[in-house]
N, C-alpha and C positions, 0 to 999 in steps of 0.2 A: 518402442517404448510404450508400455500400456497407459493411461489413462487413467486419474485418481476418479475413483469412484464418485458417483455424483448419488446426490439426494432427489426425491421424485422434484422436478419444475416446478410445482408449484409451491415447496418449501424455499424457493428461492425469490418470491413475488413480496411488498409489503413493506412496511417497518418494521426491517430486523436488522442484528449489524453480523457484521462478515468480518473473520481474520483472514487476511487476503496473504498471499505470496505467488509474486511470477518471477520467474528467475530468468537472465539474458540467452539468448543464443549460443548453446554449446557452454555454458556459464563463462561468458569472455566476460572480461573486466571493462566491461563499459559505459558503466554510472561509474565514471570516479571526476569529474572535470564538471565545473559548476555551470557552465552551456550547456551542455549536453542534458544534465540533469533539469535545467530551467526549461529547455524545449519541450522535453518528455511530460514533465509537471504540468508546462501551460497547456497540452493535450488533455493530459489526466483529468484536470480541474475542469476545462470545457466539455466534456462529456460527462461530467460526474454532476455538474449544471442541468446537461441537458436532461439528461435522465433521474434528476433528483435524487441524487446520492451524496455523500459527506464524506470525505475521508477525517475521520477523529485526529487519528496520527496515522504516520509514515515516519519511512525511513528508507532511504536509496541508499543501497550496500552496494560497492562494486562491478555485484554479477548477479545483483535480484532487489526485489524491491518489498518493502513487509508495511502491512496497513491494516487498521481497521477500519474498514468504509460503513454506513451505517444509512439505510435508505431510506428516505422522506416523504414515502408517498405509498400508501397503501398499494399502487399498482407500478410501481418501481420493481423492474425485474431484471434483477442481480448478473445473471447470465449474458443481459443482452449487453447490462453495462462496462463488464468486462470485459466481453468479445470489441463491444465498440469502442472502449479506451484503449485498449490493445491495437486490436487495427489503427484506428488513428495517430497514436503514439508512433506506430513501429513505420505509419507510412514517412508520417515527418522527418522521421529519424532517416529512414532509406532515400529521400529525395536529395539530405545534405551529404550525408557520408558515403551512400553506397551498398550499405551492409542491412543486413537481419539486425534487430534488437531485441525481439523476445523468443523464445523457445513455446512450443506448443503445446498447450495446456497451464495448469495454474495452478495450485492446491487455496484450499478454500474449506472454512467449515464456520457454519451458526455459532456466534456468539450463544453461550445459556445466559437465562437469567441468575443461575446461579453461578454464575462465573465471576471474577472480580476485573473489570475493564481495566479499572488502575495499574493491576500485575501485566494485563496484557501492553497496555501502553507503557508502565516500565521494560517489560521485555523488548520492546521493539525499538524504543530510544535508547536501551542501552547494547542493543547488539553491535553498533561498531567500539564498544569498550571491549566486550568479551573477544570479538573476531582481532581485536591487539592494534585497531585502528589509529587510535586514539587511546591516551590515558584517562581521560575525563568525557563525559556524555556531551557537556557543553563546550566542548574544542573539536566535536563534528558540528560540520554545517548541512549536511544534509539530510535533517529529520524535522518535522514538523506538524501542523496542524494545519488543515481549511478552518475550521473556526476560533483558532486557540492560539494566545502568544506562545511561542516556546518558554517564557517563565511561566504563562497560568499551567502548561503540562510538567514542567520539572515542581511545580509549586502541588497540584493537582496527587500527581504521584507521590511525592514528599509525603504528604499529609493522609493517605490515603492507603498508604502498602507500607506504616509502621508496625514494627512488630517481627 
């Protein structure tokens, strides 16, 4: 499997935000169980601490995970924080279950500024509507925010992606 292209390292240092996706091992369906996804989470968030990053939104699908993270620190560097939420997630995960969690690599690209964050945070709350998970975005439970109630983002997007 080749490897999504990367940008030179040091576009990946700073305060910039990142549309993240890492998909499961082999894409097994293994985010689907509200444990499973709380371990991985409590991982995500302690590393995302450590290294001064934000997850805006998320969203745990099945067999990948969709987020825009957003870094807090001029010397906050994207690459290591992935790599070390990954290992750390996937090690948790393999001490209880046994098994792999993530597949190898991860696709990633630069928020622009001229990009509209609100499209991208509807797009990734409402991907288990379109995937037929759910009829409605708020009868999934597993999307969210580190800084945000789930109504300020369905309120946020509302107001923000009319038209």
């Amino acid at each position: 499997m080749s490897r999504p292209h990367r940008l030179d390292a040091s576009q990946y240092v700073g305060v910039r935000q990142y549309f993240l996706t890492i998909c499961t091992y082999q894409r097994k369906r293994t985010l689907v169980d509200a444990d499973t996804i709380a371990l991985v989470w409590s991982q995500l968030l302690h590393i995302a601490v450590a290294e001064k990053f934000v997850f805006l939104a998320y969203c745990f699908m099945p067999d990948h995970l969709h987020a825009i993270v957003t870094g807090q620190s001029e010397t906050g560097n994207f690459l290591r924080f992935v790599s070390s939420a990954k290992q750390q997630s996937s090690f948790a995960f393999a001490q209880i279950t046994g098994r792999r969690l993530w597949q190898e690599g991860y696709f990633d690209r630069t928020v622009r500024r001229d990009e509209s964050v609100p499209e991208l945070i509807k797009y990734i709350i409402e991907n288990p509507v379109r995937a037929g998970l759910v009829r409605t975005v708020g009868a999934y439970p597993h999307w969210g925010s580190q800084v945000y109630s789930r109504e300020e983002l369905l309120e946020f997007v509302a107001r923000e992606c009319r038209g």
